[in-house]
Backbone as JSON, one array per atom type, in Angstrom:
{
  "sequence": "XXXXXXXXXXXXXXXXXXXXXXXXXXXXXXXXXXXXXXXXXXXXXXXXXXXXXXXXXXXXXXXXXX",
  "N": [[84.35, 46.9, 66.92], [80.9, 46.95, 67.01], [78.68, 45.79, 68.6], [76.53, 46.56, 69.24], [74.91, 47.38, 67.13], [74.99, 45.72, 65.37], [73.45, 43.68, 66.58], [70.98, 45.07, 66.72], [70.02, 45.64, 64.57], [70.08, 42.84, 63.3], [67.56, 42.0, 64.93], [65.5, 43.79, 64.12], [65.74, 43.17, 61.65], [64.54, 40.72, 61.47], [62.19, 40.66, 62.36], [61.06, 41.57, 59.91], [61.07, 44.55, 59.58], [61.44, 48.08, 58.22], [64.42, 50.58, 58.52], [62.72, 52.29, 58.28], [60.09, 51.76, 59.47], [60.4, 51.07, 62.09], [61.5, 52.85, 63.1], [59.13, 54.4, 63.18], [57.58, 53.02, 64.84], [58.72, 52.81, 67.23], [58.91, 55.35, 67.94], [61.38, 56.94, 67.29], [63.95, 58.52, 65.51], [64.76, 57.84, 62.21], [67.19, 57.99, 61.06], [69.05, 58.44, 63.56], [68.49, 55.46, 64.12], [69.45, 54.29, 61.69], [72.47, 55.21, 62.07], [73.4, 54.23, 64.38], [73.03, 51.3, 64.22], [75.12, 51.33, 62.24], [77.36, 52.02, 63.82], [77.7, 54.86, 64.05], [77.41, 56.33, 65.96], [76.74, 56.75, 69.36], [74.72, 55.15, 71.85], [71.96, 56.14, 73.78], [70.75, 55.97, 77.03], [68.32, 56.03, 77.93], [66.71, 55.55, 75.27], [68.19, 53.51, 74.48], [66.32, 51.38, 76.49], [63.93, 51.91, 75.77], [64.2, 50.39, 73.12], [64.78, 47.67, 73.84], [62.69, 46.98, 75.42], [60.75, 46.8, 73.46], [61.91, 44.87, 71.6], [61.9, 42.65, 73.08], [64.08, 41.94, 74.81], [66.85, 41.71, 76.78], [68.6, 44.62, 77.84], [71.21, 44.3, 78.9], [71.74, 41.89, 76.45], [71.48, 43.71, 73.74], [73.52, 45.16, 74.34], [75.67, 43.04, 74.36], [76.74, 41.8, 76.03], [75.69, 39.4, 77.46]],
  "CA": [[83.22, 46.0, 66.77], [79.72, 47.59, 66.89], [77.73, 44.62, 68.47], [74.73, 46.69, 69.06], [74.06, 47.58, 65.79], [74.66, 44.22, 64.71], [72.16, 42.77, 67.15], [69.6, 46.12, 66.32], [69.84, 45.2, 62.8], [69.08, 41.28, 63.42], [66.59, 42.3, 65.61], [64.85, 44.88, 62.78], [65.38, 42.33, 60.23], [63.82, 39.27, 62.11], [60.63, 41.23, 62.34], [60.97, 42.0, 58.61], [61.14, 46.21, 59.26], [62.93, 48.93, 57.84], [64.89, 51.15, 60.23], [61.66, 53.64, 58.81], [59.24, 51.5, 59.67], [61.3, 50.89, 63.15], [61.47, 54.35, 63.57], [57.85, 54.67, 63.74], [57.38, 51.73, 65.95], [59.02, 53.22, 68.25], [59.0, 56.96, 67.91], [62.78, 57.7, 67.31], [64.57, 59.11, 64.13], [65.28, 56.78, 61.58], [68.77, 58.75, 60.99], [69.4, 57.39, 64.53], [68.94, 53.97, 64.22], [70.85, 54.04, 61.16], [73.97, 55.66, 62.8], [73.36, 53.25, 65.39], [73.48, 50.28, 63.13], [76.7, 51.79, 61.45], [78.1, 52.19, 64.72], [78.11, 55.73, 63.92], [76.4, 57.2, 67.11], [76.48, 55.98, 70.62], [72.57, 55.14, 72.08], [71.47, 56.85, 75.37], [69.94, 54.89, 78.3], [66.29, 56.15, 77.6], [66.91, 54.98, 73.97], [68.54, 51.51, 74.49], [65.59, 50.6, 77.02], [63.13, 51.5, 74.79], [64.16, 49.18, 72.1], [64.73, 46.28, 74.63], [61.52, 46.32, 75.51], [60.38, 46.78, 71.94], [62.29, 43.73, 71.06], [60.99, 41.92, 74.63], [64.92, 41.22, 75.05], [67.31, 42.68, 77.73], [69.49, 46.19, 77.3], [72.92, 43.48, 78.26], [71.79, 41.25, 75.33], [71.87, 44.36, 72.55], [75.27, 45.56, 74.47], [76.37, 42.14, 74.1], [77.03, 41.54, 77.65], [75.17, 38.14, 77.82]],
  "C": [[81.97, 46.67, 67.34], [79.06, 46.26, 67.48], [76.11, 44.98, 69.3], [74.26, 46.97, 68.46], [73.86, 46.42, 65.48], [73.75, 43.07, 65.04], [70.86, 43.7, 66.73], [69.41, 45.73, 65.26], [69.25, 43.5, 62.89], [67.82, 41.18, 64.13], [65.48, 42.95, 64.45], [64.45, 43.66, 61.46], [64.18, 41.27, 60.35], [62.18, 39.64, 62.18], [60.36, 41.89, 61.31], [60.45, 44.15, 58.93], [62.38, 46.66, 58.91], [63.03, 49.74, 58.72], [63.37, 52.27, 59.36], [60.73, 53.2, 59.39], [59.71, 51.47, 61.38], [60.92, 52.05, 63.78], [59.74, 55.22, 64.02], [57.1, 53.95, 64.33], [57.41, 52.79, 67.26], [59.7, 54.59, 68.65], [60.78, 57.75, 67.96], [63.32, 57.63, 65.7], [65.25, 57.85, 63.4], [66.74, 57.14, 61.53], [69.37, 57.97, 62.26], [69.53, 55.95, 64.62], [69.73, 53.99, 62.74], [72.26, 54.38, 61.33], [74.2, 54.72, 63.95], [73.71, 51.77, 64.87], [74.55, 50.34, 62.34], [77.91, 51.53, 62.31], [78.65, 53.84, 64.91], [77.85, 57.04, 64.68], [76.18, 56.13, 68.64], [74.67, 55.82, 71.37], [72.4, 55.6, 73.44], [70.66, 55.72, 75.8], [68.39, 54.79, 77.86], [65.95, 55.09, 76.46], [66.93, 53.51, 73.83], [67.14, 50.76, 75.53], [64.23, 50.63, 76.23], [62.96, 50.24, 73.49], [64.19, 47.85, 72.82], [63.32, 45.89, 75.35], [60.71, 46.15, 73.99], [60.62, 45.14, 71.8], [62.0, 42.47, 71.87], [63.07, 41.5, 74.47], [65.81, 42.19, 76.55], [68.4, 43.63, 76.78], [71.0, 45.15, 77.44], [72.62, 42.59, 76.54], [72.24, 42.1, 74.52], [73.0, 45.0, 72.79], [75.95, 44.52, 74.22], [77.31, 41.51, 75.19], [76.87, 40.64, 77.93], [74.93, 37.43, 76.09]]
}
């Protein structure tokens, strides 16, 4: 079960972007967030806090911790 793609992706969607537009939000490789959203790539610390503030949510929410 992947449930941080599956929250990155509801997250992405909810703010109507595509992972390119995403990707230039927030300066990281679209290739990445789609392997990330696949489940096909694990996300580094730097990485995952970037998007949690991006998204204003916490880094447990998109691990699925809370």
């Amino acid at each position: 079960m992947n449930i941080f793609g599956e929250r990155l992706r509801e997250l992405r969607i909810e703010k109507n972007l595509s992972i390119q537009a995403l990707a230039k939000e927030i300066q990281i490789g679209s290739s990445s967030i789609c392997r990330w959203e696949n489940g096909q790539a694990d996300i580094k610390s730097e990485q995952l806090i970037i998007i949690a503030k991006y998204f204003n949510v916490t880094t447990d929410y998109l691990l699925g911790l809370e």
